[in-house]
C-alpha positions as CSV (number, residue, x, y, z in Angstrom):
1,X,40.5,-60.0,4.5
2,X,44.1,-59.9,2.9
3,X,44.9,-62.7,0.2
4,X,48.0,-63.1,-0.7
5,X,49.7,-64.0,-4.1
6,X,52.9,-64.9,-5.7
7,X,54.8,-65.8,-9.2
8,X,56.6,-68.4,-9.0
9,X,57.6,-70.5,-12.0
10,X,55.9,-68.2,-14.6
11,X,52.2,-69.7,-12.2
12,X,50.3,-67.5,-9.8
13,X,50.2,-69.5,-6.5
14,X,48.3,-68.6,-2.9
15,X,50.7,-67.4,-0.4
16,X,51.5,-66.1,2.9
17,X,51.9,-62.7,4.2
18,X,55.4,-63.3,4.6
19,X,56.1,-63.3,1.4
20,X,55.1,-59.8,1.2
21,X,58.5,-59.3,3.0
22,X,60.9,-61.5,0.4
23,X,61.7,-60.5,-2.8
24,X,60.0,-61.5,-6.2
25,X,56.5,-60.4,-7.6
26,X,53.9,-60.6,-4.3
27,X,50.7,-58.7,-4.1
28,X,47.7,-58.8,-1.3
29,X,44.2,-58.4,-2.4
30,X,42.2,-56.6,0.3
31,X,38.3,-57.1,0.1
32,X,36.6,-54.9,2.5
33,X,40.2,-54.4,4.8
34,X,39.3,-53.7,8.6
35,X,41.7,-51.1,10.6
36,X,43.8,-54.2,11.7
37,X,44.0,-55.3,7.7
38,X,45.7,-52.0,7.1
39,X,48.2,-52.6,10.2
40,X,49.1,-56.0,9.0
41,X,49.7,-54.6,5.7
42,X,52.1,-51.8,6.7
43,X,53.7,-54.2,9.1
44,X,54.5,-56.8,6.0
45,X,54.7,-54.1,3.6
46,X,56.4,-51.3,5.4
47,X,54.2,-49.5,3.2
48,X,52.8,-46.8,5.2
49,X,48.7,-47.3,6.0
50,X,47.5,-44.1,4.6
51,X,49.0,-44.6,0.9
52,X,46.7,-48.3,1.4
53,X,43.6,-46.5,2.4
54,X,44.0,-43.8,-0.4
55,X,44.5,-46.2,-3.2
56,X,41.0,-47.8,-1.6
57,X,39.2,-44.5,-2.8
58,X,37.1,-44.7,-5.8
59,X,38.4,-41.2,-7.2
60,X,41.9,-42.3,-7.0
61,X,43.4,-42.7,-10.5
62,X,45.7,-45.8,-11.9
63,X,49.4,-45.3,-11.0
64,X,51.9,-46.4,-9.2
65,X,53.6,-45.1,-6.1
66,X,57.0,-46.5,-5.4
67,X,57.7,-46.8,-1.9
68,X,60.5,-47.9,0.4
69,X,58.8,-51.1,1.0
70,X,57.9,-51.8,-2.8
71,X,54.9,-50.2,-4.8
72,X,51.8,-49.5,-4.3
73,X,50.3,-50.4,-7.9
74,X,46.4,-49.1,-8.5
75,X,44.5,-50.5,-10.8
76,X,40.7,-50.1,-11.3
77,X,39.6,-53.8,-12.2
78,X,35.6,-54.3,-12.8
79,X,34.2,-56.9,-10.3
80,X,30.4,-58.6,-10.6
81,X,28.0,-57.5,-8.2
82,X,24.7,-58.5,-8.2
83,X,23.2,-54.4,-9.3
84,X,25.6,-55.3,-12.4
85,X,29.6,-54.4,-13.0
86,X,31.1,-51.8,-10.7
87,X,35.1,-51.0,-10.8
88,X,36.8,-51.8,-7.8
């Protein structure tokens, strides 16, 4: 599942994935991404699927890649699960 937000007006707002494609501050969250998750998101990205997956993997450190379709920012964000607080 991809979710989609945007800035707009200093407020953080749902969007669309074609606002993946304009320009601005976008970003898709990706809970449990299927194959055809990663394909949408290189299609609207043009951020190639592999960097996606990698930045997926729980050894992979905070950074950002900066790609010719935008960057790929990784973050490690602590999500509530019900065995306790796992990073994501």
């Amino acid at each position: 599942m991809i979710t989609v937000h945007n800035v707009a007006k200093d407020k953080v707002k749902t969007g669309e994935l074609q606002d993946l494609k304009k320009e601005g501050f976008s970003w898709g969250d990706c809970i449990n991404p299927s194959e055809k998750d990663f394909q949408t998101l290189e299609k609207y990205t043009k951020i190639h699927s592999k960097i996606i997956k990698d930045a997926l993997s729980t050894r992979e450190r905070p950074k950002v890649i900066p790609t010719s379709g935008g960057s790929v920012v990784i973050i490690n964000a602590p999500i509530k699960t019900e065995k306790g607080l796992r990073l994501t």
